[in-house]
mmCIF file of the C-alpha atoms, coordinates in Angstrom:
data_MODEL
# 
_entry.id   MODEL 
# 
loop_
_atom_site.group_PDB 
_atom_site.id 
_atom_site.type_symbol 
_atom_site.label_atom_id 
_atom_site.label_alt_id 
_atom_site.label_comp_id 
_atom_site.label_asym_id 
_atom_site.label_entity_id 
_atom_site.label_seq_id 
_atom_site.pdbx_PDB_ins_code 
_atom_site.Cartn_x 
_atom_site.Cartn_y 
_atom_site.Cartn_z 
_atom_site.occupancy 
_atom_site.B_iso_or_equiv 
_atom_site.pdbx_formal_charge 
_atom_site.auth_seq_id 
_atom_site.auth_comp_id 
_atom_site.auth_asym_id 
_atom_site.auth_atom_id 
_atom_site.pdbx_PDB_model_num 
ATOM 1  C CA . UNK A 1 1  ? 8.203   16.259  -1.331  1.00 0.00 ? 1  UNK A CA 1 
ATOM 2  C CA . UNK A 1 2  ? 5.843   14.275  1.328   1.00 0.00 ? 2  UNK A CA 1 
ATOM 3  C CA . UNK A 1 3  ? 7.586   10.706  -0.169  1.00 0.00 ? 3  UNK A CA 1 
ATOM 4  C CA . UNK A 1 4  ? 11.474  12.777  0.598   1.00 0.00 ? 4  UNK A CA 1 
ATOM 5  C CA . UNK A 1 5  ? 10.619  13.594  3.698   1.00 0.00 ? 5  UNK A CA 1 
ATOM 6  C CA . UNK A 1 6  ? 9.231   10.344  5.052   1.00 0.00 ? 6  UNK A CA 1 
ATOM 7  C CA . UNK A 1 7  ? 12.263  8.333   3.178   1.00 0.00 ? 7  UNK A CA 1 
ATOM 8  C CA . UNK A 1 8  ? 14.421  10.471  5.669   1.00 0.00 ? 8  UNK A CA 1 
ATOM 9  C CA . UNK A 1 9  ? 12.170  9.765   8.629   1.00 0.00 ? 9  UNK A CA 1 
ATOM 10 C CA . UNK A 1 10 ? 11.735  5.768   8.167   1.00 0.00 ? 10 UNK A CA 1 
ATOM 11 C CA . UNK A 1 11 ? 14.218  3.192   6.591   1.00 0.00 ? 11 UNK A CA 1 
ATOM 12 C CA . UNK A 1 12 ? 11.191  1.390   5.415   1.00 0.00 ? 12 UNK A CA 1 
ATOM 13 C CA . UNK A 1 13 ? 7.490   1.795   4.686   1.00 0.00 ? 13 UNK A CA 1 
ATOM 14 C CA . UNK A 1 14 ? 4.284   0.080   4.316   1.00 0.00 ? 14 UNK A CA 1 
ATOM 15 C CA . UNK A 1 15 ? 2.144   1.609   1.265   1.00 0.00 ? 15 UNK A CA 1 
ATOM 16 C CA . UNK A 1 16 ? -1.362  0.990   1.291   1.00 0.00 ? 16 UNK A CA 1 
ATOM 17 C CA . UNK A 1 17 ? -3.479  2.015   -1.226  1.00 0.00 ? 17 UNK A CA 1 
ATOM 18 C CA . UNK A 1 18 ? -6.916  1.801   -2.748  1.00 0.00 ? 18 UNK A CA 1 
ATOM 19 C CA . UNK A 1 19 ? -6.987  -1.780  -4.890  1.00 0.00 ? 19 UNK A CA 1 
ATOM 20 C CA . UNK A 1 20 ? -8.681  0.331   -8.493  1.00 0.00 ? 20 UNK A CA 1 
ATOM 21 C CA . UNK A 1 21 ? -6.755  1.117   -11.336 1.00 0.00 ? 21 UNK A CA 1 
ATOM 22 C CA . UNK A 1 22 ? -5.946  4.553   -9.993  1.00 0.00 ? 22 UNK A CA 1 
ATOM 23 C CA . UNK A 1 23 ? -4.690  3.148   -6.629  1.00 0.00 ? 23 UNK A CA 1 
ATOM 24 C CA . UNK A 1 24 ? -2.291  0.514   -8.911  1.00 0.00 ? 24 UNK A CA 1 
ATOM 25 C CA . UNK A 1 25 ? -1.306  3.521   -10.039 1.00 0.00 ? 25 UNK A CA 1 
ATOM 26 C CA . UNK A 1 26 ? -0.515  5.800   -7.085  1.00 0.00 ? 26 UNK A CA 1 
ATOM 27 C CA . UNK A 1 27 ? 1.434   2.962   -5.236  1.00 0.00 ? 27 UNK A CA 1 
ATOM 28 C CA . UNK A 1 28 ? 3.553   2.486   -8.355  1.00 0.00 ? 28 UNK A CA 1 
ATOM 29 C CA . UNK A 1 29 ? 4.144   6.284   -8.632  1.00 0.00 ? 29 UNK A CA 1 
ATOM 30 C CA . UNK A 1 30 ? 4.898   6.322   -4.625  1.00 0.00 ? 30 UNK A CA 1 
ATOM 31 C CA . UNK A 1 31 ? 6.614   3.121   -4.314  1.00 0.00 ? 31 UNK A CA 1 
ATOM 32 C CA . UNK A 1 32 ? 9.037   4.424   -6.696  1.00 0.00 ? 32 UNK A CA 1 
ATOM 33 C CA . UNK A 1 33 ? 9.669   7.936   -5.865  1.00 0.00 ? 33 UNK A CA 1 
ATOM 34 C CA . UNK A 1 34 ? 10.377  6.441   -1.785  1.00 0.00 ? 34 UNK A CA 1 
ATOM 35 C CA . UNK A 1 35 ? 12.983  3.859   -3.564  1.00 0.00 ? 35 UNK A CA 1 
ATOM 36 C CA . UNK A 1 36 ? 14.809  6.646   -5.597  1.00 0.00 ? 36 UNK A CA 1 
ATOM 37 C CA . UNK A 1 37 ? 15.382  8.235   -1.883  1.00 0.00 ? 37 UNK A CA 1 
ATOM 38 C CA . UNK A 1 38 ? 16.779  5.188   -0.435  1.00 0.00 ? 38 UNK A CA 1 
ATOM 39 C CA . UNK A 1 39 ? 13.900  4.107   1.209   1.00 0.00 ? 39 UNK A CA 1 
ATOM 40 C CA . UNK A 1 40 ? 12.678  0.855   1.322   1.00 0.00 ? 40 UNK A CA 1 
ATOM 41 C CA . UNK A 1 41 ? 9.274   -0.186  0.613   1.00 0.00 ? 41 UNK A CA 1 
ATOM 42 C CA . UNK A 1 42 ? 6.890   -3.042  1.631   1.00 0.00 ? 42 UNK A CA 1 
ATOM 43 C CA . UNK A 1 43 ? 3.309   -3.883  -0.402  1.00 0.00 ? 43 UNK A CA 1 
ATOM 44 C CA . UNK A 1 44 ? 3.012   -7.479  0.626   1.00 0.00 ? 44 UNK A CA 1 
ATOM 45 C CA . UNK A 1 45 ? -0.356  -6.399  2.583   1.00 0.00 ? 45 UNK A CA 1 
ATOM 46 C CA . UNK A 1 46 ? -1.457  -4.737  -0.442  1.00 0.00 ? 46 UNK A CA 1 
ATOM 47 C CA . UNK A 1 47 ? -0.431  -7.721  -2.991  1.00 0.00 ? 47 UNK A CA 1 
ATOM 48 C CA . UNK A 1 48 ? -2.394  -10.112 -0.159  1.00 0.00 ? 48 UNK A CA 1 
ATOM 49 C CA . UNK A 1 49 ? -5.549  -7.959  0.293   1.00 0.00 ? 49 UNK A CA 1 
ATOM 50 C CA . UNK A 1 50 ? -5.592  -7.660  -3.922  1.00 0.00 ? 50 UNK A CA 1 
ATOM 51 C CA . UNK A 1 51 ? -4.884  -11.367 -4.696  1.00 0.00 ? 51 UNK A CA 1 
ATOM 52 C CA . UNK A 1 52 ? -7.403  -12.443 -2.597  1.00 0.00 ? 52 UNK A CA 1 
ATOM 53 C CA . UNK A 1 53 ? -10.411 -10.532 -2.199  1.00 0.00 ? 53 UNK A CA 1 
ATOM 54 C CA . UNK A 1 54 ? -12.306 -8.217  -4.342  1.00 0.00 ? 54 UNK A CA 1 
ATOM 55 C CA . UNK A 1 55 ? -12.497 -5.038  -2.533  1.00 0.00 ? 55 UNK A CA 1 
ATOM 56 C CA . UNK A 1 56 ? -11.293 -2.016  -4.361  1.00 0.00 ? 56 UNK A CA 1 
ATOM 57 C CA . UNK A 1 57 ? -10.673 1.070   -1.464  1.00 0.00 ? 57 UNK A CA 1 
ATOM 58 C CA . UNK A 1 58 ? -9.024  0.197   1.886   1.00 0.00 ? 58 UNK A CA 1 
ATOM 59 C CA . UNK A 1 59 ? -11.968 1.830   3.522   1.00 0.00 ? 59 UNK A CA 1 
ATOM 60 C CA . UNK A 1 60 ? -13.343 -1.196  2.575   1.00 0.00 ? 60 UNK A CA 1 
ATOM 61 C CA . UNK A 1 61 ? -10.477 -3.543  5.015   1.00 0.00 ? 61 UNK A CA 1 
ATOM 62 C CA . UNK A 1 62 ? -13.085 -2.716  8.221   1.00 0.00 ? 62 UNK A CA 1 
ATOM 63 C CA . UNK A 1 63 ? -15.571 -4.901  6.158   1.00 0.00 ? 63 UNK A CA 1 
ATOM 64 C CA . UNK A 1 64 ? -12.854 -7.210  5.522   1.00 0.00 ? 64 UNK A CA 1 
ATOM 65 C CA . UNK A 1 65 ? -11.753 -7.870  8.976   1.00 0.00 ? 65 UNK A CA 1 
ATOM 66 C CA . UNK A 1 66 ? -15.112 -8.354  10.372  1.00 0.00 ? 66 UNK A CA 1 
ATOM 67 C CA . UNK A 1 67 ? -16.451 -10.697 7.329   1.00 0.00 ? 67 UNK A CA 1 
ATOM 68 C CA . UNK A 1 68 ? -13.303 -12.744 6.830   1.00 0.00 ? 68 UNK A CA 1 
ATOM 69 C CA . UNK A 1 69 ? -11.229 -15.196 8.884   1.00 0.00 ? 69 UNK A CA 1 
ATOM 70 C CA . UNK A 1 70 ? -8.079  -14.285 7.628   1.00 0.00 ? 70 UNK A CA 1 
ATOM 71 C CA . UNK A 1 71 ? -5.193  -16.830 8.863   1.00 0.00 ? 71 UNK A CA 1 
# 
């Protein structure tokens, strides 16, 4: 229901989840349910922050920032 109603609220989303095995999971199981309602979906932040560090929660991206030059 939450992924319906924010497919009719926004033409396209950013889904950013934790980087584990069960956040791999939860952004496959959202990123799908938002395309089946139109909606578009963008994980480019999420396939950069994966590919090239080795956090695994997004509460870690705080660390991230202030650790990292990112360019």
């Amino acid at each position: 229901m939450v992924s319906f109603n924010l497919a009719r609220t926004f033409k396209s989303i950013i889904i950013l989840t934790d980087f584990d095995r069960s956040g791999i999971k939860l952004r496959k199981k959202v990123q799908e349910a938002l395309i089946s309602y139109g909606c578009s979906t963008d994980i480019r932040f999420w396939l950069f922050i994966r590919n090239n560090f080795s956090i695994k929660s997004v509460e870690d991206i705080p660390w991230l920032l202030q650790n990292h030059s990112i360019d």
